[in-house]
ZAMARGU-4260 file (C-alpha; in steps of 0.2 Angstrom, whole numbers, plus 5000, padded with zeros to 4 digits):
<rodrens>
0) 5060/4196/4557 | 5054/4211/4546 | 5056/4212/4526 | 5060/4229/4519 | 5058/4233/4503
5) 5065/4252/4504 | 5058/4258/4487 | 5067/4274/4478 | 5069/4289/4485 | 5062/4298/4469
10) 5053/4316/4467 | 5060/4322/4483 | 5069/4337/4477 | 5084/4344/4488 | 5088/4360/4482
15) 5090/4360/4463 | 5093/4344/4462 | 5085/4325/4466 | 5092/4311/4474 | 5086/4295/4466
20) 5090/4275/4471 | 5088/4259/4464 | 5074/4248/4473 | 5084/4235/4485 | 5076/4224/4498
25) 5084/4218/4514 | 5082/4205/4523 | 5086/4206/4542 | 5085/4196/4557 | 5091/4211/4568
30) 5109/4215/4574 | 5124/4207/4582 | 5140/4215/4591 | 5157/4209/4586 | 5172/4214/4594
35) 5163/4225/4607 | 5160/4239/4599 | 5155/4235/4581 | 5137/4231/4574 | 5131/4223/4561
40) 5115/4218/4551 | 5111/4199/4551 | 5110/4198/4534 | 5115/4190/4518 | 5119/4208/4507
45) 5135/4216/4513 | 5135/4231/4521 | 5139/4248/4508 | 5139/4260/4524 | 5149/4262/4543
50) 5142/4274/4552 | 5155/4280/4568 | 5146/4288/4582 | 5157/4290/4597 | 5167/4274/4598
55) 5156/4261/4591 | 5155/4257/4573 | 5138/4251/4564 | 5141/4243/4548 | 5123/4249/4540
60) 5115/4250/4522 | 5111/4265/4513 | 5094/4261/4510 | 5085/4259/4526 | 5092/4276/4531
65) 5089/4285/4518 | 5071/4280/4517 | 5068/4288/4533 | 5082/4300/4539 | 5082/4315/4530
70) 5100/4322/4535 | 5104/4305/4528 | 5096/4312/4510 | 5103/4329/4513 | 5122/4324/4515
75) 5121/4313/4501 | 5115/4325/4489 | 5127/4338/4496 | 5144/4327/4496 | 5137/4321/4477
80) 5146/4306/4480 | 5137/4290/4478 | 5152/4279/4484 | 5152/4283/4499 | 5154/4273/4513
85) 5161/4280/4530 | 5152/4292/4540 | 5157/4301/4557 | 5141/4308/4569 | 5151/4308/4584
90) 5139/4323/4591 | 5123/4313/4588 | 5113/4315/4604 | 5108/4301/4613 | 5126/4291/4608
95) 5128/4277/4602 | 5113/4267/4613 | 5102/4279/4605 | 5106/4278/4586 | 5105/4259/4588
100) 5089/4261/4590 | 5084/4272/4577 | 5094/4263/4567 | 5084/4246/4571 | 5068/4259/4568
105) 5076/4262/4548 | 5076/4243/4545 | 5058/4240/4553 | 5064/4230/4568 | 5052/4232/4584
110) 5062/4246/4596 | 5055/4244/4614 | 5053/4263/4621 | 5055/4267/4638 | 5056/4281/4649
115) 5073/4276/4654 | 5077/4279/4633 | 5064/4289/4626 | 5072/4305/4627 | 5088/4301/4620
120) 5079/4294/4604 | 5070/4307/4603 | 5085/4318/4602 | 5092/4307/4591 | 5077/4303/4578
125) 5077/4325/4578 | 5095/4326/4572 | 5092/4314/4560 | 5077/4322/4554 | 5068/4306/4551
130) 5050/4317/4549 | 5034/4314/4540 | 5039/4322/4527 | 5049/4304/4522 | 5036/4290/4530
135) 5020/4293/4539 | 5024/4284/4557 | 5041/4289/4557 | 5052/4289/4572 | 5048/4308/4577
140) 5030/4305/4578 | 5032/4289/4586 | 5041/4297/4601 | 5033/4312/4603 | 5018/4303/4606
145) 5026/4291/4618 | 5030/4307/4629 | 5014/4314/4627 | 5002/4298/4631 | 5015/4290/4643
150) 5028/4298/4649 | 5020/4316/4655 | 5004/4305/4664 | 5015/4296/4675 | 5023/4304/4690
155) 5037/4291/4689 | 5041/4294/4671 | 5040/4312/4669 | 5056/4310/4685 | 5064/4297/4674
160) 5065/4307/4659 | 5069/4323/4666 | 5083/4312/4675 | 5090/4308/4657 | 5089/4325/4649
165) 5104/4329/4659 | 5117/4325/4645 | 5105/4329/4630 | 5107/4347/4632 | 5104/4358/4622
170) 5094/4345/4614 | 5081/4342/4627 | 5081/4360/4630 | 5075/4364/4612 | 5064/4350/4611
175) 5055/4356/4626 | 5056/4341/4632 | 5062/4347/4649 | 5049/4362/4650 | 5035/4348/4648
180) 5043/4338/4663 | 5043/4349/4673 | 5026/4355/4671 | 5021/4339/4674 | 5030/4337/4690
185) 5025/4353/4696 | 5006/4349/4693 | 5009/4332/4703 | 5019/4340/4716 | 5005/4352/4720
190) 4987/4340/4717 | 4979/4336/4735 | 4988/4322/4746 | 4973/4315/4748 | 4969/4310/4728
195) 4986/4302/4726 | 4985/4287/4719 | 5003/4284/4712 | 5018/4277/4720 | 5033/4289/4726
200) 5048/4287/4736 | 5046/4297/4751 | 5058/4306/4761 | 5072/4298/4770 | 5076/4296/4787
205) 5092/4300/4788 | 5091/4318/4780 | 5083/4327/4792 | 5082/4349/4789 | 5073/4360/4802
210) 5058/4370/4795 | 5049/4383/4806 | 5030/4380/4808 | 5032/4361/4799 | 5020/4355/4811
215) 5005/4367/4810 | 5008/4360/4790 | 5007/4339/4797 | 4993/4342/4807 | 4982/4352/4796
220) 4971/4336/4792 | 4957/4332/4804 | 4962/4315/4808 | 4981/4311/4804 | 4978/4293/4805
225) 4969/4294/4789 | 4982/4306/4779 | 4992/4291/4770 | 5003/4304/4762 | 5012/4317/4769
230) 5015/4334/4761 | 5036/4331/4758 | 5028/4313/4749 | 5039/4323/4734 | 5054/4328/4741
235) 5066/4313/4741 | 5060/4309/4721 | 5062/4327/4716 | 5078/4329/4724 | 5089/4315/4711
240) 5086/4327/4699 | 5100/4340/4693 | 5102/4356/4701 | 5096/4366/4682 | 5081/4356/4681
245) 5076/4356/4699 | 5076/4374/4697 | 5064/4373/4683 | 5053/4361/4693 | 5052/4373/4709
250) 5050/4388/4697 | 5035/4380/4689 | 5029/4374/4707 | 5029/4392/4714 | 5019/4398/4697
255) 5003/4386/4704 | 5004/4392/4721 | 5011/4381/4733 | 5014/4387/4750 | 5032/4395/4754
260) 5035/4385/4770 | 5032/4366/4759 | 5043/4374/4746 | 5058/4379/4758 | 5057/4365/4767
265) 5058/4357/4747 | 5073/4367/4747 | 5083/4361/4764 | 5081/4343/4757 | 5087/4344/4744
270) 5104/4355/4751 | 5106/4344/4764 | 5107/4328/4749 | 5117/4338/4739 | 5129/4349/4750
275) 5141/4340/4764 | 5138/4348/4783 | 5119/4353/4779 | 5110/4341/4789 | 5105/4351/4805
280) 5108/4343/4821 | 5097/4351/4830 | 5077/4358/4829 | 5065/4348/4823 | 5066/4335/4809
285) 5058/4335/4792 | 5053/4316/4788 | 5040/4308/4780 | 5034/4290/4787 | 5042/4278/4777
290) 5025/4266/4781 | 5015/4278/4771 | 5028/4276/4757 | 5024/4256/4754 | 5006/4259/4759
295) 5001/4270/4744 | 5007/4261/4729 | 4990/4252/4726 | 4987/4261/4711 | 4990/4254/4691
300) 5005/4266/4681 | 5004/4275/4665 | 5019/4267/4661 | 5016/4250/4656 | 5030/4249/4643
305) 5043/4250/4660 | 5055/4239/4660 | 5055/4236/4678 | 5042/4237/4696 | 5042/4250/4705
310) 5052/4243/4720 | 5062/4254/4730 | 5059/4269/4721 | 5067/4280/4708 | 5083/4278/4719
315) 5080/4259/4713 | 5079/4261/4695 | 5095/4274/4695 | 5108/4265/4704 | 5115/4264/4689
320) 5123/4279/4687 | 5137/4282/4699 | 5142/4298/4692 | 5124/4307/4700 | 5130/4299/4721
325) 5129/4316/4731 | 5147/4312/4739 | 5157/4317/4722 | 5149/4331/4720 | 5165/4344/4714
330) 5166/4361/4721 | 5161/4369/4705 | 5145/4360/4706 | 5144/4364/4722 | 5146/4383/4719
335) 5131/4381/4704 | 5120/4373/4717 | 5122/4386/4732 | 5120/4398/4717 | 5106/4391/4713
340) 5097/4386/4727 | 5100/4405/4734 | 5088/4412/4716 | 5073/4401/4722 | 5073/4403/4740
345) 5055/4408/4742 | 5055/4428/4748 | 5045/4427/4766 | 5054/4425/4780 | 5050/4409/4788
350) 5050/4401/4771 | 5069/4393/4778 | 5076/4389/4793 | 5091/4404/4798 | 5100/4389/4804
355) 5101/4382/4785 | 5103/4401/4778 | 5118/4402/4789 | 5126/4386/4787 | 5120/4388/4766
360) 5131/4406/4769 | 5146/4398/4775 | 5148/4387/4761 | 5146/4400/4749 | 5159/4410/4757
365) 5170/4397/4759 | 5168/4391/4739 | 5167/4410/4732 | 5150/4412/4726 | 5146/4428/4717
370) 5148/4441/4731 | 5131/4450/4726 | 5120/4432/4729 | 5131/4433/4746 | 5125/4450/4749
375) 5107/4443/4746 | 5107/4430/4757 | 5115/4440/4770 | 5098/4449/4768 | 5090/4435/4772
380) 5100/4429/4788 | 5095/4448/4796 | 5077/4445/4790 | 5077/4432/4803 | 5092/4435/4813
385) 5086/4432/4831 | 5082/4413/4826 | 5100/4412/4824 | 5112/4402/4836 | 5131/4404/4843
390) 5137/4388/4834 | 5129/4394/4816 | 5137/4411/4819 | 5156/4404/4822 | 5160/4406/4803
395) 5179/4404/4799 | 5185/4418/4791 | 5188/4414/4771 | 5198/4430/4764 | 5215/4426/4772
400) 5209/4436/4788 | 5221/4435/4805 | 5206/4429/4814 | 5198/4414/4821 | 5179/4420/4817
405) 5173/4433/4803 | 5169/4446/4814 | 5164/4457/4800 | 5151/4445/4793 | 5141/4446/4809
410) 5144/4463/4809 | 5135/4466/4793 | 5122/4454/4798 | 5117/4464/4812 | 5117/4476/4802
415) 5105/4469/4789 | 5093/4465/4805 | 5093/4483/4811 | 5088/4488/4795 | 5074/4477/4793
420) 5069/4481/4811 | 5068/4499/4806 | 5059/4495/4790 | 5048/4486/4798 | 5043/4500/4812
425) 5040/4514/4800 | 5029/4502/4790 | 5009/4504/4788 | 5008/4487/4795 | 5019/4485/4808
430) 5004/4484/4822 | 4999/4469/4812 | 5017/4462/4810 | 5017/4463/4830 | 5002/4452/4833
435) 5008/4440/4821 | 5025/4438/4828 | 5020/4440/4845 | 5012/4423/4845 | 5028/4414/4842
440) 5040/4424/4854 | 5046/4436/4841 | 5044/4453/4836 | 5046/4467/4849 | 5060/4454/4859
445) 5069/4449/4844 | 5081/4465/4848 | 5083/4455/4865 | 5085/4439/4859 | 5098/4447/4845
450) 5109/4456/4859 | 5110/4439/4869 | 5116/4432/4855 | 5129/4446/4851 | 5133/4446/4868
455) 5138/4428/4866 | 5147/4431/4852 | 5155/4442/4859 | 5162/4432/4873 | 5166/4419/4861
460) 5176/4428/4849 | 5186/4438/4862 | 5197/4424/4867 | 5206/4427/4851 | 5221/4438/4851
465) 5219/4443/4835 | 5204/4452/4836 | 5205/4470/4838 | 5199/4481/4850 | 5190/4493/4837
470) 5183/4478/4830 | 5176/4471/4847 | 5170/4489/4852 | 5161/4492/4835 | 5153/4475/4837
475) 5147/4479/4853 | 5140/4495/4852 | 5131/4491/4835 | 5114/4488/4845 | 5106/4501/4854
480) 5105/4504/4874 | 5086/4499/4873 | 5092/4482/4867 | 5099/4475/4883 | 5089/4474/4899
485) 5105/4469/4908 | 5125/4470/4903 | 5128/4455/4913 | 5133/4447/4895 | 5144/4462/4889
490) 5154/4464/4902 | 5157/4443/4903 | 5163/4447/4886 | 5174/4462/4893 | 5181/4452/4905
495) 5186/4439/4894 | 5194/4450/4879 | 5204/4458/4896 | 5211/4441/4899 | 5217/4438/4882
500) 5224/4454/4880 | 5233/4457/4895 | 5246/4470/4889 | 5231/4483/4884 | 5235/4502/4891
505) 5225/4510/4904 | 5219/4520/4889 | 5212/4505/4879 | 5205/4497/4895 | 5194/4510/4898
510) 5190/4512/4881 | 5185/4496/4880 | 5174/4497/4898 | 5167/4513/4890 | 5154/4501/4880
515) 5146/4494/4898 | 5134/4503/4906 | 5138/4499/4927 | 5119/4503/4930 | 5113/4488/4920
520) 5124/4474/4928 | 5115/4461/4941 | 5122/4461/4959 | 5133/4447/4957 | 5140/4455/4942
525) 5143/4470/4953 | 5153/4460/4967 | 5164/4451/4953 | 5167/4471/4945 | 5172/4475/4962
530) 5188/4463/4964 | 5191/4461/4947 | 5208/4468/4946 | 5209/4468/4927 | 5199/4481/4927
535) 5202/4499/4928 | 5201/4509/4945 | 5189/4523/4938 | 5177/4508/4931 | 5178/4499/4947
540) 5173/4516/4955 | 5157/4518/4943 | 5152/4502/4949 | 5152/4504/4966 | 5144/4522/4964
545) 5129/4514/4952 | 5126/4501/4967 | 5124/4517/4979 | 5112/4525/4966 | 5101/4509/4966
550) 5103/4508/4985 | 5095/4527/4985 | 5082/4523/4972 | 5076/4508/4982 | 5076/4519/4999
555) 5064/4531/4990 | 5052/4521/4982 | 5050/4513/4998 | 5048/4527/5006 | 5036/4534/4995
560) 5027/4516/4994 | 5026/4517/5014 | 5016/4536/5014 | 5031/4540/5024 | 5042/4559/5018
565) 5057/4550/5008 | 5074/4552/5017 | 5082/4551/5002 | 5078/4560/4986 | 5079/4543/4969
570) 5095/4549/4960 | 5093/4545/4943 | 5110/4543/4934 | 5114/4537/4916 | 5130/4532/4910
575) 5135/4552/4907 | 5132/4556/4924 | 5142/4540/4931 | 5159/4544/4921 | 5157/4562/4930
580) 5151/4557/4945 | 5169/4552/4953 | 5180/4566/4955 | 5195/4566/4948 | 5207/4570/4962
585) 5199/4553/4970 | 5202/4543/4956 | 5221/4552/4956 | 5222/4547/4974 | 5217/4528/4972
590) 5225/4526/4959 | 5242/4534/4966 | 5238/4517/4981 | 5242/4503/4967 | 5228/4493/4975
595) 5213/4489/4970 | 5198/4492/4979 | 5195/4476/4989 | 5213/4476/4996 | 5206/4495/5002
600) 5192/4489/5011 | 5203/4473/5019 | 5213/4486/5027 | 5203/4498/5035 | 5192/4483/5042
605) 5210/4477/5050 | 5212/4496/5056 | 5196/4496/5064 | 5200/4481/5073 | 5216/4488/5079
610) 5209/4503/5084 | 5194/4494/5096 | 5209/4484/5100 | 5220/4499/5104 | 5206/4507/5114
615) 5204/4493/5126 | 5223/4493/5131 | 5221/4512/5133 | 5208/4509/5148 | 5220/4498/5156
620) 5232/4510/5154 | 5219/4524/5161 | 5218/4514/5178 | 5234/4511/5181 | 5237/4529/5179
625) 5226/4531/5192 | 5231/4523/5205 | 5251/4529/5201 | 5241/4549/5201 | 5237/4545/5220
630) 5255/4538/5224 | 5265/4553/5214 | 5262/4572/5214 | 5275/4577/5199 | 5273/4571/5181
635) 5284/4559/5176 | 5289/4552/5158 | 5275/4539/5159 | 5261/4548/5161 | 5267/4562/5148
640) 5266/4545/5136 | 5248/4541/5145 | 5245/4559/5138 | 5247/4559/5120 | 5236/4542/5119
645) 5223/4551/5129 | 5224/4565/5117 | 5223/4553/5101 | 5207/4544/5108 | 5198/4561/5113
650) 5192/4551/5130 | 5182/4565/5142 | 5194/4557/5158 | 5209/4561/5150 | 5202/4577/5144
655) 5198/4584/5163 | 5213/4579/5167 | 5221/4594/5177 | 5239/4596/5169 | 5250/4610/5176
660) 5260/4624/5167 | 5276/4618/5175 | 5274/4601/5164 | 5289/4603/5151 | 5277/4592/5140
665) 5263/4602/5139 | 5263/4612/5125 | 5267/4596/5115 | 5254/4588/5122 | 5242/4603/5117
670) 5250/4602/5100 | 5243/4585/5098 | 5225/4587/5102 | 5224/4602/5091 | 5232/4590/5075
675) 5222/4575/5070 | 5232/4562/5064 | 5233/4556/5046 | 5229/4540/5044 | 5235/4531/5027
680) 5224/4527/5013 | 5231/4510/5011 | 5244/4498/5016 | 5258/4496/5001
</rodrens>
């Protein structure tokens, strides 16, 4: 119980004019709530004020408040009304739990501050202007030095506050209590592991993000056994905080120098706690060893004025708040947190994963983020593009497109990478950028990797009927010849867009083929060209002529390797030479047959059969012809027929044959030698 005598307010000018009151004294045993939502002061002397704020209702006395809130002064002297009794704060920051307790603070009761309500009376004690100027140890300088002396020396509390500045805006803001917080997290975040001495959550389990080079970071200690505390030891307790004041955090963190990878693998946390379908399935996992967690809280807390033990983290202590669960985030929030997170992305390349940039780009195509941070973070995927993968590139298109996939977004992708790549080349430092990115399988064969990947893509996407043929063909031809050691994959993506598409002209078929080089497919991709029908005639032709061309090459360069005069002279083609190489009349010719080539060469293998078969009946029929030569003198019918089959195999026996004038079939037979017969091209 606390006795206060609230002695006049006199000499305290306001303006012209002073505000001056009767010495009273009230006796108080603290408060009590009636109805719910009403307080009032244990005491004997009625009340003479009701304060509204929100929907509670304080039944107060004008004294105590006027002794130490100024506005309280200010409004009374304005209004020049000393009956009055009602007044309406409904936009006092901190509601109504906080002006309880500055009201409590006006009639001397003891007010226990926390770091769970400190920031809220803070706010509060400001809009009520309860300075020095009134009482020395008024409710401003109390608070302010709470925050200085407790709250900003604790890891814990500097979170805890920072947590409950998120509906005392613009208060907080103006106050800097949030700037001061965040300093002071960011000072904490980046001290040494190894002189933390203060308890922390640690990172979860369960939300694992890939981070590229994470574990040249885990193992930089020289014995891990003694590093207690990882480098992620603040992710998880950094993460509860809003996506505003996280930003201020990780601003403040890049100012004093941490390293990009910690602070983009910072980043992928807290996405993947915040945003659904951001927790990577695949790469390796970011986690900190929840044993370290309970093994370094053997430290004393600032915060002695805490409520509550630290057991189970910050997570513990703000279960409380439902409204703050990860799985209600709305889609505007959402959109403010892609936003966000996009602005402090750290600028080098391996700072994130492409894995998280692309699935972070899907999302913010998919919620309509501001097309020019879109553009940026497109930027970012080509930085890095041959990390990517084909599951992270099937993006669903967002603007009403026909088709399954947003072809174009890859295309600009690619784009973005080739002009890196370029950049990159022409660069004073690209001989460095070489040897740095050779080491982990990168730099000159990320061109490689990326056309595998297209290539992919490629095949994927082609299965929808929707997709274009320009677009398919621009897609494809996007990366340079140099790019693809082998077409084996572009022409599995030709063959599958053919099959999808089956009621493409001869026109568009070739013009799709035109994108293939034959000279860079693999043997086996040669032999499946060769009887695929879907193809066209001329492509199959170009195939079958660029084996021939490697057959001559490797004839040579034996030859040559042997010391040996080469038979045959390398014939080195490109793809110009191959589309002139077969004539035209030819290709006319074959495709005239309305068979493809392998039905070609099925039937001229069944002819030659034939034809050794033929040519054994002929040299039955040539001895029995003659032993009937010895019997008869005059030609007769069957050996005018014996004739014209000696004439057609050009046999030497039939040839010296002597044959008289008088045989009426004589010039016919002479006929016949001197006309070859046609064979067909094919069997229809």
């Amino acid at each position: 119980m606390w006795e206060s005598e609230t002695e006049s307010v006199g000499g305290r000018d306001y303006g012209n004019g002073v505000l001056s009151l009767s010495k009273q004294s009230v006796k108080t045993d603290g408060f009590e709530l009636k109805g719910g939502n009403s307080w009032y002061v244990a005491t004997d002397i009625p009340s003479d004020l009701l304060v509204q704020v929100g929907r509670v209702n304080f039944h107060l006395h004008k004294c105590p408040l006027l002794s130490r809130s100024g506005r309280m002064n200010r409004i009374m002297y304005e209004l020049r009304d000393p009956d009055l009794s009602k007044m309406v704060w409904d936009d006092l920051p901190g509601g109504p739990e906080a002006f309880e307790l500055a009201a409590k603070f006006c009639y001397g009761i003891a007010v226990d501050l926390t770091p769970a309500n400190i920031s809220g009376v803070r706010c509060a004690a400001e809009y009520l202007e309860m300075t020095e100027d009134l009482e020395e140890g008024n409710l401003i300088f109390k608070t302010e030095a709470f925050l200085s002396y407790v709250v900003l020396s604790s890891w814990r509390d500097s979170i805890v506050v920072l947590k409950s500045c998120e509906k005392l805006s613009p208060w907080a803001e103006n106050l800097q209590i949030v700037r001061r917080c965040s300093e002071s997290i960011a000072w904490k975040a980046c001290a040494n592991p190894k002189g933390i001495r203060w308890p922390y959550t640690g990172s979860k389990p369960a939300l694992k993000v890939s981070s590229p080079n994470w574990s040249d970071m885990k193992d930089s200690s020289p014995s891990r056994n003694q590093q207690l505390v990882p480098p992620d030891w603040w992710f998880e307790d950094a993460s509860i905080l809003r996506i505003d004041h996280y930003v201020r955090v990780i601003t403040a963190i890049k100012v004093k120098g941490m390293r990009y990878e910690l602070i983009g693998a910072a980043i992928m946390h807290y996405a993947a706690k915040w945003l659904p379908n951001m927790i990577s399935d695949h790469g390796s996992g970011l986690t900190a060893d929840e044993g370290s967690n309970s093994n370094s809280s053997n430290s004393n807390s600032n915060s002695s004025n805490s409520g509550s033990g630290w057991k189970g983290g910050l997570h513990m202590i703000l279960a409380g708040t439902k409204d703050d669960e990860p799985s209600i985030v709305q889609a505007k929030d959402q959109r403010m947190i892609i936003e966000s997170l996009i602005s402090i992305i750290p600028p080098q390349k391996d700072s994130v994963s492409c894995s998280f940039l692309l699935r972070l780009l899907r999302m913010a195509n998919m919620l309509k983020v501001a097309p020019a941070l879109v553009t940026e973070l497109e930027k970012r995927v080509g930085m890095q593009f041959e990390q990517a993968t084909l599951a992270d590139l099937l993006i669903p298109p967002y603007n009403k497109s026909e088709t399954m996939y947003d072809v174009d977004l890859v295309q600009r992708l690619l784009e973005h990478f080739l002009v890196q790549e370029q950049t990159e080349v022409s660069s004073p430092s690209h001989q460095s950028f070489i040897e740095k990115h050779y080491e982990r399988g990168t730099g000159p064969n990320a061109k490689m990797k990326v056309a595998r990947l297209v290539d992919s893509y490629l095949t994927e996407v082609s299965r929808d009927r929707s997709l274009s043929l320009t677009k398919f063909q621009v897609l494809a031809e996007a990366l340079p010849e140099s790019a693809r050691i082998s077409d084996d994959g572009l022409y599995r993506a030709i063959d599958s867009y053919l099959k999808a598409h089956p009621t493409l002209s001869e026109h568009e078929r070739k013009r799709l083929c035109r994108v293939m080089d034959c000279q860079k497919l693999s043997i086996d991709a040669c032999m499946h060209a060769a009887q695929n029908e879907r193809l066209p005639l001329r492509v199959v032709m170009q195939v079958l002529f660029s084996e021939q061309v490697k057959i001559s090459n490797a004839l040579a360069n034996n030859a040559l390797k042997a010391g040996d005069e080469p038979q045959y002279q390398p014939m080195v083609s490109n793809r110009k030479t191959l589309l002139e190489g077969t004539p035209q009349s030819f290709q006319e010719g074959w495709a005239a047959a309305k068979k493809d080539i392998n039905t070609v060469k099925f039937e001229l293998e069944s002819i030659k059969a034939k034809y050794v078969e033929l040519q054994n009946e002929m040299e039955d029929l040539q001895r029995q012809f003659d032993k009937m030569t010895s019997k008869q003198k005059h030609t007769s019918a069957w050996s005018s027929g014996w004739k014209k089959l000696g004439k057609l195999t050009k046999t030497t026996n039939f040839e010296n044959q002597n044959i008289g004038p008088e045989n009426p079939n004589a010039a016919a037979a002479e006929q016949t030698r001197k006309t070859p017969r046609r064979w067909r091209n094919s069997i229809s």
